[in-house]
ZAMARGU-4260 file (C-alpha; in steps of 0.2 Angstrom, whole numbers, plus 5000, padded with zeros to 4 digits):
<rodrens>
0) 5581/5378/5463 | 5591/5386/5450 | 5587/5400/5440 | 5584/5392/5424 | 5572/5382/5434
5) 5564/5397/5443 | 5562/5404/5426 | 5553/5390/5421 | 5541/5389/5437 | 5536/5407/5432
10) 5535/5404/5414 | 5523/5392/5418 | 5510/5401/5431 | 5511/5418/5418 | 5495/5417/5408
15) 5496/5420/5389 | 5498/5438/5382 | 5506/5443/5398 | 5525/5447/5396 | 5540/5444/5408
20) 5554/5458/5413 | 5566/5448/5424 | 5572/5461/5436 | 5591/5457/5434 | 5598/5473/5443
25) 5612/5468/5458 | 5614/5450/5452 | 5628/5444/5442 | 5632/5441/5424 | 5633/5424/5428
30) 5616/5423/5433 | 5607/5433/5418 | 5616/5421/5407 | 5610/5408/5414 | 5592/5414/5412
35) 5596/5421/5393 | 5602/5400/5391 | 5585/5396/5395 | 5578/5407/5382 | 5572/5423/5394
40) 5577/5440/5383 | 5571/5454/5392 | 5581/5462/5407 | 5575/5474/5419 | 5591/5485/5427
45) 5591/5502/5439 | 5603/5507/5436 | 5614/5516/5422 | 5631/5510/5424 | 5628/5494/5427
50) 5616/5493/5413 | 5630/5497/5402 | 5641/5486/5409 | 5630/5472/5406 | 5625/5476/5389
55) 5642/5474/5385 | 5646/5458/5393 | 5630/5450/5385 | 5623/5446/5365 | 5615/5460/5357
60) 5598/5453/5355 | 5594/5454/5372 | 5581/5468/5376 | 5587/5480/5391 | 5572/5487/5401
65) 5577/5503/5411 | 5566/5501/5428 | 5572/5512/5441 | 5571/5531/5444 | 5583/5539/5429
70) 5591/5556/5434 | 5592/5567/5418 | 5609/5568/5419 | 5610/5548/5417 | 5599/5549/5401
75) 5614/5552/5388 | 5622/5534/5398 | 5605/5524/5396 | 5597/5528/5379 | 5610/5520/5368
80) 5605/5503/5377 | 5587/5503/5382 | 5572/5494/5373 | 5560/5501/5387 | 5560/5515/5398
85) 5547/5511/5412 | 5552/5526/5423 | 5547/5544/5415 | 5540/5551/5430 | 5540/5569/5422
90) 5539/5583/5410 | 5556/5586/5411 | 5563/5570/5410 | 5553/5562/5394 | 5559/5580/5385
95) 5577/5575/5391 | 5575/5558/5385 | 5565/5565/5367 | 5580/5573/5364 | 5593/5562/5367
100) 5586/5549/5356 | 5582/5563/5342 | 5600/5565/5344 | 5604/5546/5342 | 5593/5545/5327
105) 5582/5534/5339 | 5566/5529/5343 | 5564/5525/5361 | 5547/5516/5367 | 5542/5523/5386
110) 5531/5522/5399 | 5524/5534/5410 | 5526/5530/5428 | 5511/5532/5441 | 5513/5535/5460
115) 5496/5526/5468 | 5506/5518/5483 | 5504/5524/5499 | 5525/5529/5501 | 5529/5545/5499
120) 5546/5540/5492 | 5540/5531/5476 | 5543/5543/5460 | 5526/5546/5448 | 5514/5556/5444
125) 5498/5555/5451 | 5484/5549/5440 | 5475/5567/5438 | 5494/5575/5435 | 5495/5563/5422
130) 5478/5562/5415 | 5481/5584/5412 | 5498/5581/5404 | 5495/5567/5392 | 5487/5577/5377
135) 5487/5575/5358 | 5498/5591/5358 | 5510/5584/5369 | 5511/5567/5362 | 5514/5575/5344
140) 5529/5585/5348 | 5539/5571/5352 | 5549/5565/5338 | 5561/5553/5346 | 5552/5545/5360
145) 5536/5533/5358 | 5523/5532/5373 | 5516/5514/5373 | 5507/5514/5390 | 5510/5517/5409
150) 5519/5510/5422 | 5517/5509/5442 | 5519/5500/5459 | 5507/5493/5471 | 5509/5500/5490
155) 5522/5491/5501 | 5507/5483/5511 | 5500/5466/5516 | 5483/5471/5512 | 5477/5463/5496
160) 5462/5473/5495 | 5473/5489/5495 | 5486/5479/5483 | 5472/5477/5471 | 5464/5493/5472
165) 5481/5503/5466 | 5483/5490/5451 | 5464/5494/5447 | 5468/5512/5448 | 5481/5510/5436
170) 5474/5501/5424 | 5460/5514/5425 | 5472/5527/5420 | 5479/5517/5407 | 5461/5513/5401
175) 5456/5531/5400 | 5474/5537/5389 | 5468/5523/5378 | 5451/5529/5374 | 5456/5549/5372
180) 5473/5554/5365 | 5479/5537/5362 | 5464/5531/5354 | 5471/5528/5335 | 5487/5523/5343
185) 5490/5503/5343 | 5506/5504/5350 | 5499/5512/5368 | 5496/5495/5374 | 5509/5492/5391
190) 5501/5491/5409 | 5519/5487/5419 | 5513/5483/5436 | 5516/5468/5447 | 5532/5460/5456
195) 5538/5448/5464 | 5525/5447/5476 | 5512/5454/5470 | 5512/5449/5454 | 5495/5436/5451
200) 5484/5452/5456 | 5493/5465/5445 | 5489/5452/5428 | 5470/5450/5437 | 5468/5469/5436
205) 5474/5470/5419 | 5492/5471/5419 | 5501/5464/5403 | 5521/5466/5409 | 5526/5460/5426
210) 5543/5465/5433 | 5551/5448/5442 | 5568/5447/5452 | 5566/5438/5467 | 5559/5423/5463
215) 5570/5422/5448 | 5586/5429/5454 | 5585/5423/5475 | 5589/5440/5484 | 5600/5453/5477
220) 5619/5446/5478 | 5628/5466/5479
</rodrens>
């Protein structure tokens, strides 16, 4: 199958309420226009130059998700471009991006990435590093950059029950932000989590934005 049709086979199993980021980085142009002509509007990419390349190369109502690790340096590159950043995994990094968009005369919408997985090589903080940062004080002095919920990735593994376990412990965090400092927030609504793979647990433990290459794209072209 093509992608349009892919996109349509995915459409179809994703419950209501639940949105879809096809994960575009590494393919072609050719094959996010395809899935654009079949009415898909949010693209997931990694990385910041080809980000920019393709934002140029596509219309402007298309919705650019930035989903990969973003060095700070990278920011200034990304910011103009991006609808969603999923991958502030510190301090540092969301005061970079604050004040790049404050700069910009933007609001960027962001989500705070969680490391549950078992790899030591995913990026995140860990739910109690998260849980102390996130305060009313913190969330207050940003003036350019909107939390709207967390972000995070399974384990690598063919356990399920381990698979569903980290999505449950994401939601959890995600669950308890919501009833504390973003409690009169509407906005703090994302859960990301779910791929490819994985994706039918991530939406059973209560994920509400799924990130999906594979079975739209095939494998990665470059």
């Amino acid at each position: 199958m093509g992608v349009r049709e892919n996109l349509r086979s995915i459409r179809d199993m994703i419950p209501q309420g639940v949105e879809l980021v096809a994960v575009s980085k590494f393919h072609p142009v050719g094959a996010l226009r395809e899935a654009y002509d079949e009415g898909q509007r949010i693209f997931g990419e990694s990385r910041a130059n080809e980000l920019v390349a393709k934002a140029a190369e596509l219309p402007d109502d298309v919705r650019w998700h930035f989903i990969g690790h973003l060095q700070t340096n990278k920011v200034k590159q990304v910011i103009p471009h991006v609808a969603l950043l999923h991958s502030v995994d510190s301090e540092k990094l969301l005061r970079c991006v604050d004040a790049e968009a404050v700069k910009l005369g933007r609001r960027v919408d962001v989500l705070l990435q969680l490391h549950v997985a078992r790899e030591e090589t995913k990026y995140g903080f860990s739910p109690e590093e998260l849980l102390s940062l996130v305060s009313a004080e913190l969330i207050a002095s940003l003036e350019g950059v909107r939390v709207v919920g967390v972000m995070g990735m399974a384990s690598n593994v063919d356990e399920e029950a381990r698979i569903t376990a980290d999505f449950h412990d994401i939601r959890r965090v995600f669950d308890v932000l919501k009833e504390s400092v973003f409690a009169d927030k509407p906005y703090f609504e994302v859960v990301s989590m779910g791929m490819s793979h994985d994706w039918p647990l991530a939406v059973a433990e209560g994920g509400n934005m799924i990130r999906v290459g594979t079975s739209i794209f095939g494998e990665r072209e470059y």
